[in-house]
C-alpha positions as CSV (number, residue, x, y, z in Angstrom):
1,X,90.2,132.4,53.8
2,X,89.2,133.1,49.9
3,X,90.3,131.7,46.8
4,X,89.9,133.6,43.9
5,X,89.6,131.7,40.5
6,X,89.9,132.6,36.9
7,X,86.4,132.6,34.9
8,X,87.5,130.0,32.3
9,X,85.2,126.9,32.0
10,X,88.2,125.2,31.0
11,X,90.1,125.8,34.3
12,X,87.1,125.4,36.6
13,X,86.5,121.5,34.7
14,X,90.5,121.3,35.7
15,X,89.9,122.1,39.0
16,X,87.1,120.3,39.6
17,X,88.7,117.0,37.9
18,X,91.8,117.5,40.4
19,X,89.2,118.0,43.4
20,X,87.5,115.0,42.6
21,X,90.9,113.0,42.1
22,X,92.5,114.7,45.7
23,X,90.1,115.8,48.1
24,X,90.7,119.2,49.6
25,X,92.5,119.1,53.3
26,X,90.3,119.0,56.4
27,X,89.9,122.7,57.8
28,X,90.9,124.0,61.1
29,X,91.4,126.7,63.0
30,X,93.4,128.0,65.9
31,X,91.5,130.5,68.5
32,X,93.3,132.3,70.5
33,X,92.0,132.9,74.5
34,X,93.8,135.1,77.0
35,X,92.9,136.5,80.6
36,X,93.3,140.3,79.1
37,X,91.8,139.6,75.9
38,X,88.1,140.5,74.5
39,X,85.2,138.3,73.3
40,X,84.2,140.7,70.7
41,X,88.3,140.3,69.5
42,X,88.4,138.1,66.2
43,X,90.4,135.4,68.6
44,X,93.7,135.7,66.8
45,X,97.0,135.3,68.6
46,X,97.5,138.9,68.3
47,X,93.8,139.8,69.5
48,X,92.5,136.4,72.1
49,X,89.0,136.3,73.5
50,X,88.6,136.9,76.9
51,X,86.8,133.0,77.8
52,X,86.9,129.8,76.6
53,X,83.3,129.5,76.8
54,X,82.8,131.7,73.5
55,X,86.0,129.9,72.0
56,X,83.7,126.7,72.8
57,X,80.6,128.3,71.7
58,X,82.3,129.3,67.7
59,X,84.9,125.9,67.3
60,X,84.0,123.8,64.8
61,X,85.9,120.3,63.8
62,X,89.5,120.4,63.5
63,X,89.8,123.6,65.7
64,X,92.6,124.1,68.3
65,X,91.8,126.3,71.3
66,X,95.2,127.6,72.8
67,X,94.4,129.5,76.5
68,X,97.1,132.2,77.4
69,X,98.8,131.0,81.0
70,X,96.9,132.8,83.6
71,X,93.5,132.2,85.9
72,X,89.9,132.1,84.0
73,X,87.2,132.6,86.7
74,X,84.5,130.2,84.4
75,X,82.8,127.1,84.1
76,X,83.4,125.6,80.2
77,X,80.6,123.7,78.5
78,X,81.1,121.9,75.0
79,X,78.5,120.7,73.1
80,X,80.0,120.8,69.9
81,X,81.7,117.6,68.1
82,X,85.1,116.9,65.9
83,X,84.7,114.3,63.4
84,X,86.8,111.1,62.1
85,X,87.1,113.4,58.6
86,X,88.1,116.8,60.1
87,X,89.2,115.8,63.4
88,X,89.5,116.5,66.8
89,X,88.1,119.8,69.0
90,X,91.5,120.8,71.4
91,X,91.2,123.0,74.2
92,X,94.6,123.1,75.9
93,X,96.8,125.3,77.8
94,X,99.2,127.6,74.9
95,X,102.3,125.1,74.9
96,X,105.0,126.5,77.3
97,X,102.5,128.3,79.8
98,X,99.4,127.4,81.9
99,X,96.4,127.8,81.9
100,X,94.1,127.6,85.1
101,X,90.6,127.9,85.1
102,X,89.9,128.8,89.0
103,X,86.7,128.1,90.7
104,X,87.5,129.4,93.8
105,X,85.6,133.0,92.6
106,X,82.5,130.6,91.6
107,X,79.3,128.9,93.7
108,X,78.5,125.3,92.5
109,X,75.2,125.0,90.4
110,X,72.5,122.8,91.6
111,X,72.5,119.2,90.8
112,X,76.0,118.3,88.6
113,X,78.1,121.1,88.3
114,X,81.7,120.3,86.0
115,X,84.1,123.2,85.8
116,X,84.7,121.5,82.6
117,X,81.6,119.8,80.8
118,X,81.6,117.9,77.9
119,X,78.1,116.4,76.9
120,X,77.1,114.0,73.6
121,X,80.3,115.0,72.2
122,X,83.3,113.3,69.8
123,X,86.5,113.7,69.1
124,X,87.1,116.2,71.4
125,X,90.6,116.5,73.2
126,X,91.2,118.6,77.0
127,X,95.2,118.7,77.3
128,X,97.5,120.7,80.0
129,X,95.0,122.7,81.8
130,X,94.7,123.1,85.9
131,X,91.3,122.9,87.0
132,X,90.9,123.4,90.8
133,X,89.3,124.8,94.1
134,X,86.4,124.3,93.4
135,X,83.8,123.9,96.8
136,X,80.5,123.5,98.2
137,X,79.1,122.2,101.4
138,X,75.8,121.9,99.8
139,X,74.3,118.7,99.6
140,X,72.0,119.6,96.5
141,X,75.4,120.4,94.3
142,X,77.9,118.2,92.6
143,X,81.5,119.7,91.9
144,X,83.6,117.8,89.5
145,X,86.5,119.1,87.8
146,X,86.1,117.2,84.4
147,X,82.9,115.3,83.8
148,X,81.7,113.8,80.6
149,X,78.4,112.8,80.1
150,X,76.0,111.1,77.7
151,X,77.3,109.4,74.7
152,X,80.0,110.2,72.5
153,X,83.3,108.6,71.1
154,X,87.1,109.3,70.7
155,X,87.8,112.0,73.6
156,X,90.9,112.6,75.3
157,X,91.3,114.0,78.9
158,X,95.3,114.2,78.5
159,X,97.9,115.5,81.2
160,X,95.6,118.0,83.0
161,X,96.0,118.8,86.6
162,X,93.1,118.3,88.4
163,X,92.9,119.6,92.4
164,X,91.3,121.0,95.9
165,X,87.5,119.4,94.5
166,X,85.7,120.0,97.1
167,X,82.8,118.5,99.0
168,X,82.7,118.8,102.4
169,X,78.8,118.6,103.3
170,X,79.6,117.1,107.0
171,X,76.8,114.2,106.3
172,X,75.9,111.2,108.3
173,X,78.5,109.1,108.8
174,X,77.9,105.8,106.7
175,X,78.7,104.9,103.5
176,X,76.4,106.7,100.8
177,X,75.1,109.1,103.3
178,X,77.7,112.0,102.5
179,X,77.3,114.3,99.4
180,X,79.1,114.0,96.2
181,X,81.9,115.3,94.4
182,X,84.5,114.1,91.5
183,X,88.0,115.3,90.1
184,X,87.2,113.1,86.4
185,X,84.1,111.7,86.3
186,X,82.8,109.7,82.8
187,X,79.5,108.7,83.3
188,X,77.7,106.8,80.2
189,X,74.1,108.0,81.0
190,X,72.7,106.9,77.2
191,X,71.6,103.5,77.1
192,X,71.3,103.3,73.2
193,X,74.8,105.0,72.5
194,X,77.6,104.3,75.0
195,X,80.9,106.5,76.0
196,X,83.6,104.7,73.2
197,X,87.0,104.7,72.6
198,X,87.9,106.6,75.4
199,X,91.9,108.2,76.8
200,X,92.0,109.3,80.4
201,X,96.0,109.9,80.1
202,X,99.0,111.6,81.9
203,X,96.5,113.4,84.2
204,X,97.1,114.6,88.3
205,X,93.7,114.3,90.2
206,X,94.8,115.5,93.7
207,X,94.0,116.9,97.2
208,X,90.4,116.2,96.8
209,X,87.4,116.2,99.0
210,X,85.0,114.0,97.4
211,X,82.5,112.5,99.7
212,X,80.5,109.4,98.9
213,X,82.2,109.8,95.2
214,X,85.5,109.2,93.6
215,X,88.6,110.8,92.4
216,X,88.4,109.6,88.6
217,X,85.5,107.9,88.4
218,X,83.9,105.3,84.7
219,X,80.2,105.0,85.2
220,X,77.6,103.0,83.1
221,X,77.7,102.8,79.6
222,X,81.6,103.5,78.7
223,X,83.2,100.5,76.8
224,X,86.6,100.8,75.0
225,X,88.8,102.8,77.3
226,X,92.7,103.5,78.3
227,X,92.8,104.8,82.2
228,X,96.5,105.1,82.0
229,X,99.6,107.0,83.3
230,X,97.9,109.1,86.0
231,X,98.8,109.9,89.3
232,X,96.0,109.9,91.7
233,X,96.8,111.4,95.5
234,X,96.0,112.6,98.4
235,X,92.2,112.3,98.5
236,X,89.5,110.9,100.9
237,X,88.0,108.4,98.6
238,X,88.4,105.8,96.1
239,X,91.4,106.5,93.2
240,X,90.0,105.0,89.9
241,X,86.8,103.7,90.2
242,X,85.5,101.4,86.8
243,X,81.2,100.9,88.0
244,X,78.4,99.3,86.6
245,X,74.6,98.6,87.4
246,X,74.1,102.2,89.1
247,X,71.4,103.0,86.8
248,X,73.5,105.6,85.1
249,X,72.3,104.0,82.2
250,X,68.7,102.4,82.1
251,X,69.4,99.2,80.2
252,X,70.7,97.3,82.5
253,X,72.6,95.1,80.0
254,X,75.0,97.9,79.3
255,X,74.7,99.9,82.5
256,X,78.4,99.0,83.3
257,X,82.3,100.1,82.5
258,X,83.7,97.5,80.2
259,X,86.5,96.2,77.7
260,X,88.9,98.3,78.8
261,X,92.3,98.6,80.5
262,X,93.5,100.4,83.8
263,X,97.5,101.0,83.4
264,X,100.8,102.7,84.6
265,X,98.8,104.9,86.9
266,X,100.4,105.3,90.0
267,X,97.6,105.9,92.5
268,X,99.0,106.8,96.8
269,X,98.2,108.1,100.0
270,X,94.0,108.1,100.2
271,X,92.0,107.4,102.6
272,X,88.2,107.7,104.0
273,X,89.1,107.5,107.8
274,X,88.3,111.4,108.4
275,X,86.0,111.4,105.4
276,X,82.3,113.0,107.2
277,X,80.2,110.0,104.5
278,X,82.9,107.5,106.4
279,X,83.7,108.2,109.7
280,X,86.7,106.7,110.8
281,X,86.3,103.7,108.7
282,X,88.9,103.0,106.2
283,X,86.7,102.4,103.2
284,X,88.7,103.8,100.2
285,X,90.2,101.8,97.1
286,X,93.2,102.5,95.4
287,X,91.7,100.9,92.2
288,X,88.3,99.5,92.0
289,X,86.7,97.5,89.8
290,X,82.5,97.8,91.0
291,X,80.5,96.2,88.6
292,X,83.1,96.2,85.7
293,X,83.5,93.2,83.1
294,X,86.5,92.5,80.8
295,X,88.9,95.0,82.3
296,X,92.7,94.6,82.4
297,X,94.5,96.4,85.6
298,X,97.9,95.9,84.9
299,X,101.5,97.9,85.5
300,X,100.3,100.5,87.9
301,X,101.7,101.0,91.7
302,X,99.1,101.8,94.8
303,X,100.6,102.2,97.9
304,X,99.2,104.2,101.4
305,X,95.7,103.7,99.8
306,X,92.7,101.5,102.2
307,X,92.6,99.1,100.5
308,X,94.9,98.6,97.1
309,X,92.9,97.0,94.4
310,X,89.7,95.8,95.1
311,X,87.2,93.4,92.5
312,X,83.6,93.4,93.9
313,X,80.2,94.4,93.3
314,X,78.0,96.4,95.8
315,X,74.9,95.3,94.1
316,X,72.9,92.3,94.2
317,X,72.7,89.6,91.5
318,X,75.2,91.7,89.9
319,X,78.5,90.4,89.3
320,X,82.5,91.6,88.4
321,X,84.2,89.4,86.1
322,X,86.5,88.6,83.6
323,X,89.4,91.0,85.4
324,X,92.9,90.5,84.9
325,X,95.0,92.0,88.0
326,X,97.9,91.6,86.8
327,X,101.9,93.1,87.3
328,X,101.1,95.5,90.0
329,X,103.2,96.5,93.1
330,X,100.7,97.1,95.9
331,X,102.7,98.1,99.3
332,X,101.8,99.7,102.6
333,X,98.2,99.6,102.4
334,X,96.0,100.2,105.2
335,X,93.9,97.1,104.6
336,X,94.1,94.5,102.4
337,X,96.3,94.6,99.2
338,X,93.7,92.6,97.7
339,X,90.1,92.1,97.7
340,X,87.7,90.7,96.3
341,X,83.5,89.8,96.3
342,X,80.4,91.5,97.7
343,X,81.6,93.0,101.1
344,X,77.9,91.6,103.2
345,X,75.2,89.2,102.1
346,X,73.4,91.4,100.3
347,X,76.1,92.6,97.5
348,X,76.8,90.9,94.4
349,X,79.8,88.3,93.0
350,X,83.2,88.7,91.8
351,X,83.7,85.3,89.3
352,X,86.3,84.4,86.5
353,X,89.0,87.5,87.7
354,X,92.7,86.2,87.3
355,X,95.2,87.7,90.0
356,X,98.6,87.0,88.8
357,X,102.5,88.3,89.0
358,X,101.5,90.8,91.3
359,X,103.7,92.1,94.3
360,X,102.2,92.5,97.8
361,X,104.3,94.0,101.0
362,X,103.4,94.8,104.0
363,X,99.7,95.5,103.5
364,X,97.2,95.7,106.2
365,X,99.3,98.1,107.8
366,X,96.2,99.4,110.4
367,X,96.0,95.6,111.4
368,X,92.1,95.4,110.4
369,X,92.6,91.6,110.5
370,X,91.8,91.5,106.8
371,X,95.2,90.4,105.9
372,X,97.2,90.8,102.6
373,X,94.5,89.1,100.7
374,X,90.5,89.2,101.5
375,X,87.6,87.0,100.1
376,X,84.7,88.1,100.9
377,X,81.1,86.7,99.4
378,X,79.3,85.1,96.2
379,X,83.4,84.0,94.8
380,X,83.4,81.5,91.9
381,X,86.2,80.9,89.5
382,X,88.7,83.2,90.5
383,X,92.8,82.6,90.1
384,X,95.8,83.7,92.3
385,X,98.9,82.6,91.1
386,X,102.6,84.1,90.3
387,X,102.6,86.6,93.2
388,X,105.2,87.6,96.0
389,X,103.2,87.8,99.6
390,X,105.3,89.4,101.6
391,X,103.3,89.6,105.3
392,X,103.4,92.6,107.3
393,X,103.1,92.4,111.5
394,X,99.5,92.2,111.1
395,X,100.1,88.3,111.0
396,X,97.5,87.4,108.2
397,X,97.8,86.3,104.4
398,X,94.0,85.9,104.1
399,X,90.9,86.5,105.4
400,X,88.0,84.5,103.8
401,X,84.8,85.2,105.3
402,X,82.6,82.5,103.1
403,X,82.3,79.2,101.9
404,X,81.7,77.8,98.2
405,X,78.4,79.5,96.3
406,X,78.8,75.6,94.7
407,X,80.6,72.5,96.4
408,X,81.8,71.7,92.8
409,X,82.9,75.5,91.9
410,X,86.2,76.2,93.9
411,X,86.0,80.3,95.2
412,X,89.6,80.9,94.2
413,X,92.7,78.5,93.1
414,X,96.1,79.4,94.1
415,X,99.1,78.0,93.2
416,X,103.0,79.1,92.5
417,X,102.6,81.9,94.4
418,X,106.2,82.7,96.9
419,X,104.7,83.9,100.7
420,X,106.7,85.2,102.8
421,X,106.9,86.4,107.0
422,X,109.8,87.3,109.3
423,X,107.9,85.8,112.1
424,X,107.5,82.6,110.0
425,X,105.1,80.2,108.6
426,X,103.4,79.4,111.5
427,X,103.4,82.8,113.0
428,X,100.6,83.8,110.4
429,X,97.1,83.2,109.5
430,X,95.6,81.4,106.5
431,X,92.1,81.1,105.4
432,X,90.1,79.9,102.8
433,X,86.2,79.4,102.3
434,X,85.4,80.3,105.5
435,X,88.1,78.7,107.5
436,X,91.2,79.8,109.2
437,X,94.4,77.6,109.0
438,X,97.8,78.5,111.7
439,X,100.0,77.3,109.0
440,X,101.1,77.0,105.9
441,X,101.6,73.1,105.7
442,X,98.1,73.1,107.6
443,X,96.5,75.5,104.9
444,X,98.0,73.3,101.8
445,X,97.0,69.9,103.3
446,X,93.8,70.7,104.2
447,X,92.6,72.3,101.0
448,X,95.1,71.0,98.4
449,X,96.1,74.8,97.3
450,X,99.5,76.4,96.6
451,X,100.7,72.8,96.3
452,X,103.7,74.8,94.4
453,X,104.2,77.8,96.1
454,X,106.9,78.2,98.9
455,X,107.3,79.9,101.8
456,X,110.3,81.3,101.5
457,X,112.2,85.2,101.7
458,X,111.7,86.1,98.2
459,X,115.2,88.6,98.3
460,X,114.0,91.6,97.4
461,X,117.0,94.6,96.8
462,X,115.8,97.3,99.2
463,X,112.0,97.4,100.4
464,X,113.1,99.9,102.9
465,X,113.8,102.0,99.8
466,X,110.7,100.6,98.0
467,X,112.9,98.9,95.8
468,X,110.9,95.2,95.0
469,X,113.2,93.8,92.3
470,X,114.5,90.6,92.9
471,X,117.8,89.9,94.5
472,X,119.9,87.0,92.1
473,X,119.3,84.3,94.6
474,X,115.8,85.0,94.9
475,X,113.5,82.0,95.2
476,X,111.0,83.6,93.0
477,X,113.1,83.8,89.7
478,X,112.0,81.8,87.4
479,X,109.6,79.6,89.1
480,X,106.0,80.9,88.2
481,X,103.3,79.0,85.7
482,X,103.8,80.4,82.6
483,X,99.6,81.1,81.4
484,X,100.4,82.9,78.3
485,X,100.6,86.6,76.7
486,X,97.1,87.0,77.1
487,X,96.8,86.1,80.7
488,X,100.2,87.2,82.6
489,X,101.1,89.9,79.9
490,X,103.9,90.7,77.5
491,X,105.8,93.4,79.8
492,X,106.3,93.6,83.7
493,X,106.3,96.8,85.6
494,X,109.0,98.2,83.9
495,X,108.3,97.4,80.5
496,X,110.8,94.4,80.3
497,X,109.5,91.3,78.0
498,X,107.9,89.2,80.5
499,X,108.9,85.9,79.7
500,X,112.4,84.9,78.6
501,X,113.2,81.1,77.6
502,X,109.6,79.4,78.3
503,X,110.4,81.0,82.6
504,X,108.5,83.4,84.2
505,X,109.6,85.3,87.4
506,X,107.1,85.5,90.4
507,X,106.2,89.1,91.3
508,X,105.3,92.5,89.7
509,X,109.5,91.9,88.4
510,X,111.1,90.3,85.7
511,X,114.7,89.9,86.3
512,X,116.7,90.7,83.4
């Protein structure tokens, strides 16, 4: 666009006084891409490129890309940046249609190989596009649908419909031996400049094949990040996946996913058994927290998954910690609802996570004998307190497979917690630091835990239907610990206030 301007040096010093007072407006631009359009076009509405890669290769900060509904057979690489002055970088589908970019006409690259690749770049937002069937059986290539990489700050992967990622390299059965694939993968590789300020929102990541990898997957050096309001389905390993000390990034002091929270995702129906890098072990996490540190999980429902939320670290000397678990309904899970610390000898620690107001039913479902609850090693510090147990067939509230790291440093304390078996209370198993208990008066006397918690139906409306709020008689209304805002949260799954007169409900529910 041109201005054109009178030639009086009185009117240009008028101008440039009014400049100086009221700074000019940020500019932007919005490019045009169709499927029947043409990169030597001007990218107008009227007259759209052909592919978003030369939309991505002329944006500068501030532009919108709108893509036409239709299929794109393309990779898309941005390497350009928005700013904090000018703003953000969109690519999205044209409101109203869709917009698919379609790998099925493509072959992976070597080494990683995103459909959509965003590398050292800001303010940048991806909203409303379908990325999918994408495949290899190659070992030496990575398919990912979204995968960001680097360093960079403020960028948005927003409602995008991720699916049919494919890796299906048959392997050697065993964890790690299978090849890789992702549906969103972040992966902080930049030791000096992390990942910041990041929004994974509103997004489906579905019907993958991902191997030895995950479905949406925060890696290394990312700190300051919102995983929230995703669904997450259908795929043969781990959900959402929040990792540290991989060497992604080389520092080790910053090598892992941090200060962030993990929310309202709804994450169902995955599973490794099947997977070739698995076998028929039942490996996969809902959510998991590998290496993470100061991460909230709260609000989000996992169901059908392995195992539901899991706190651990694979890697020796390294630690999770500081995790708040927190308001989640985890239900029908092939393993254990819960579990936390290094899964052998040889893995790291899971210290000072809190576990509280969450919702358990039924979990264990494959009878594994890892029960609704599972402590494995190196435990320190960690809290369980507030939640409904509600014990499936498989007969077990916990499995704890080691004792204290320290005699004076308790693995876990429990307390107001309501557990629950048709069967009974001396029908199930309890354990703690290595040892099993048959009941729940022998579990308490013996090691002085859930001193407050009862045994007792805790009334839910209809679990048949899935419905877990809390009946009006329910012995769980009104008698947790209340640990404050910070700790148990100011909402419960349904966005209700949390606490109401001083009381807090036990479970993922507050009862209005």
């Amino acid at each position: 666009m041109h201005r054109r301007y009178r030639k009086l040096a009185l009117f240009a010093f008028s101008l440039f006084a009014v400049s100086a007072l009221c700074p000019a407006a940020a500019r932007s631009a919005s490019w045009y891409v169709s499927a029947s359009g043409n990169d030597s076009n001007p990218g107008t509405k009227e007259k759209p490129f052909l592919t978003l890669q030369h939309a991505a290769d002329l944006v500068k900060p501030g532009d919108t890309v709108d893509v036409r509904g239709g299929k794109y057979c393309e990779r898309l690489a941005i390497a350009t940046s928005g700013s904090a002055a000018q703003g953000y970088i969109t690519f999205r589908s044209q409101p109203g249609e869709t917009a698919v970019l379609d790998g099925s006409c493509l072959t992976p690259e070597i080494g990683d190989s995103p459909m959509v690749a965003l590398r050292n770049v800001s303010y940048v937002k991806i909203e409303h596009l379908e990325i999918g069937n994408y495949r290899t059986a190659d070992p030496t290539r990575v398919p990912a649908g979204i995968r960001v990489y680097g360093h960079g700050s403020h960028i948005e992967i927003r409602d995008n419909n991720v699916h049919n990622i494919e890796q299906t390299y048959p392997g050697r059965e065993g964890p790690g031996r299978g090849a890789n694939g992702f549906g969103i993968a972040v992966y902080g590789t930049d030791a000096m400049t992390p990942i910041s300020d990041l929004i994974v929102d509103g997004n489906e990541v579905h019907n993958l094949q991902t191997g030895s990898s995950e479905s949406l997957v925060l890696n290394g050096n990312v700190k300051n990040f919102r995983v929230t309001r995703n669904r997450v389905h259908n795929n043969n390993n781990i959900g959402i996946d929040i990792i540290g000390f991989e060497h992604t990034a080389k520092d080790p002091s910053v090598d892992r996913a941090r200060d962030g929270l993990v929310a309202e995702n709804h994450v169902y129906d995955i599973t490794s058994r099947g997977n070739p890098a698995y076998g028929n072990d039942a490996n996969s996490d809902g959510i998991y927290v590998d290496g993470g540190t100061r991460v909230v999980i709260e609000r989000n429902i996992v169901d059908n998954v392995d195992f539901g939320i899991e706190l651990a670290s694979e890697h020796f000397h390294r630690d999770t910690s500081h995790i708040i678990a927190r308001n989640n309904l985890i239900y029908s899970c092939h393993t254990a609802g819960i579990s936390i610390g290094g899964y052998d000898e040889k893995r790291g620690s899971t210290h000072d996570t809190v576990i509280v107001n969450n919702t358990l039913y039924k979990n264990d479902a494959w009878h594994t004998g890892t029960g609704e609850i599972q402590m494995q090693f190196y435990l320190r510090n960690n809290i369980f307190k507030n939640n409904i147990v509600y014990i499936g067939d498989s007969n077990r509230v916990m499995r704890s497979r080691s004792g204290r790291m320290d005699p004076n440093t308790p693995t876990a304390t429990f307390d107001r917690n309501v557990y629950y078996s048709p069967a009974g209370a001396n029908a199930v198993q309890w354990s703690l630091d290595g040892k099993d208990y048959s009941s729940f008066q022998e579990y308490v006397k013996a090691t002085g835990e859930d001193r407050d918690s009862k045994f007792a139906d805790p009334k839910f409306v209809d679990p048949v239907a899935h419905n877990f709020h809390l009946q009006k008689n329910s012995p769980a209304l009104g008698s947790g610990v209340n640990l404050g805002k910070d700790i148990v949260g100011s909402e419960d799954l349904d966005g209700n206030p949390r606490c109401k007169n001083g009381k807090i409900d036990v479970g993922c529910y507050e009862t209005r």
